[in-house]
C-alpha positions as CSV (number, residue, x, y, z in Angstrom):
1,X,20.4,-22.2,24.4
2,X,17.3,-24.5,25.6
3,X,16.9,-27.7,23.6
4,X,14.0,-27.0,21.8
5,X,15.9,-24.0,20.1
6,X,17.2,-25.4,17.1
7,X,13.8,-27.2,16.2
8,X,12.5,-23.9,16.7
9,X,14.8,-22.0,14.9
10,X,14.2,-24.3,11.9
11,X,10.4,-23.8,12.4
12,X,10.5,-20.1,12.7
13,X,13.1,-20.0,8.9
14,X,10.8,-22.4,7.0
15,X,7.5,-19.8,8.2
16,X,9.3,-16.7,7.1
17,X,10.1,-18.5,3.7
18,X,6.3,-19.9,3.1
19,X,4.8,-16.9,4.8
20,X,7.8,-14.2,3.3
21,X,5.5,-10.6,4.3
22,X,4.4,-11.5,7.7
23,X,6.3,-10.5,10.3
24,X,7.5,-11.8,13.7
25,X,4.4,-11.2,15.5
26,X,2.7,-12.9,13.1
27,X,5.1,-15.8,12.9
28,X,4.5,-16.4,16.4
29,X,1.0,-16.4,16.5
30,X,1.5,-19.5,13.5
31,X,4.0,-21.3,15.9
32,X,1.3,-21.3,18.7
33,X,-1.3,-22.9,16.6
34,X,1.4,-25.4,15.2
35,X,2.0,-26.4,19.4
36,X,5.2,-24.5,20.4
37,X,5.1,-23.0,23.6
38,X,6.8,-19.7,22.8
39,X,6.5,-16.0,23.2
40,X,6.9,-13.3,20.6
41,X,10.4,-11.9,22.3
42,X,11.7,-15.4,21.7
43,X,10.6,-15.2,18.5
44,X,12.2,-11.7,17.5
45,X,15.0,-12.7,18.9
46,X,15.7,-15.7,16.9
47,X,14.3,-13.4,14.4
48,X,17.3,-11.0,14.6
49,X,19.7,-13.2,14.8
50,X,18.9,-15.2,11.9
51,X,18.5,-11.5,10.0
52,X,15.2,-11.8,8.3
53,X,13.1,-8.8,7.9
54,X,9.9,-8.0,6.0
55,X,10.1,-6.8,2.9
56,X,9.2,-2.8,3.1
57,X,5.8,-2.0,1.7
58,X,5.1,-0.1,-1.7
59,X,3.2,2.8,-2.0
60,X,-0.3,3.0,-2.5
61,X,-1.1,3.9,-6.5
62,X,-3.5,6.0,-7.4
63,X,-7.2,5.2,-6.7
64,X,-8.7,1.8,-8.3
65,X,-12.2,2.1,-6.8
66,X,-14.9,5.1,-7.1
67,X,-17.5,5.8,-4.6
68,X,-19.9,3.4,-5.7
69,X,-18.0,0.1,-4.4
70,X,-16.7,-0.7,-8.0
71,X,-12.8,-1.5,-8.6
72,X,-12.9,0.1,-12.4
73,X,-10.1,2.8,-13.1
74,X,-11.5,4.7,-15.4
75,X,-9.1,6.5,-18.4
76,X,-10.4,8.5,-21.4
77,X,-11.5,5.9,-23.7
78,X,-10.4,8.2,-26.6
79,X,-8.6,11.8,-27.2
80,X,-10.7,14.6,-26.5
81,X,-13.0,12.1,-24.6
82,X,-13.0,14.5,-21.1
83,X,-12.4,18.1,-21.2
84,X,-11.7,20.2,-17.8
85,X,-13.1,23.7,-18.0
86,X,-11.4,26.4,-16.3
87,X,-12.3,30.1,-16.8
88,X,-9.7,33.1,-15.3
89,X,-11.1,35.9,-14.1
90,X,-9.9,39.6,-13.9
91,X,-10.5,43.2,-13.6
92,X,-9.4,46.1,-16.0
93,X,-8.7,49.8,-14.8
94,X,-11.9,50.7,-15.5
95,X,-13.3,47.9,-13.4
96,X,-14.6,45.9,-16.5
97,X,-14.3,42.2,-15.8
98,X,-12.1,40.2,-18.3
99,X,-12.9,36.6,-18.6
100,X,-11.1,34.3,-20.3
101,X,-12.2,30.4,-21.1
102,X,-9.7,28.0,-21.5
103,X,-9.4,24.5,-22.2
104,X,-7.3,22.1,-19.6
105,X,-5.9,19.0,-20.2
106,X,-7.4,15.8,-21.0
107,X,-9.0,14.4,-17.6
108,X,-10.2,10.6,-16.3
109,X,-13.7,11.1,-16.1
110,X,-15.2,11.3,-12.4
């Protein structure tokens, strides 16, 4: 253990607190700018030791944005606001088609 280790290792637990989803990579790119003369094995070794991890990340909900650049989830505003239409289509013996309209669930408009 060099002498600059503990300094460091004080350094390296008070960035993880501030900065609690970056990892060690990033961690060492903020030591460098602060002046310490270290590289990122260093780093993720104190890293390891001192057991901090980054928190695991949460998945992605549904879309928030639509083709146009706007960040607006849109609902239904109202019941029967949006309608899907689906139709089913078959064939009888005779080869007489058989269509049949139905009415799907309420729907986010698109």
């Amino acid at each position: 253990m060099t002498d600059d280790e503990a300094p460091l290792r004080e350094s390296i637990i008070g960035l993880a607190r501030q900065y609690g989803q970056y990892g060690y990579r990033r961690i060492t790119a903020l030591l460098r700018a602060e002046g310490w003369s270290c590289n990122h094995k260093r780093v993720e070794r104190i890293w390891r030791m001192e057991g901090l991890k980054v928190p695991a990340r949460q998945p992605k909900r549904g879309r928030l944005w639509l083709n146009d650049g706007s960040c607006v989830r849109l609902w239904p505003e109202r019941s029967n606001h949006v309608w899907a239409y689906g139709s089913v289509e078959d064939r009888a013996r005779n080869g007489q088609k058989l269509r049949q309209r139905r009415h799907g669930a309420c729907l986010p408009p698109c």
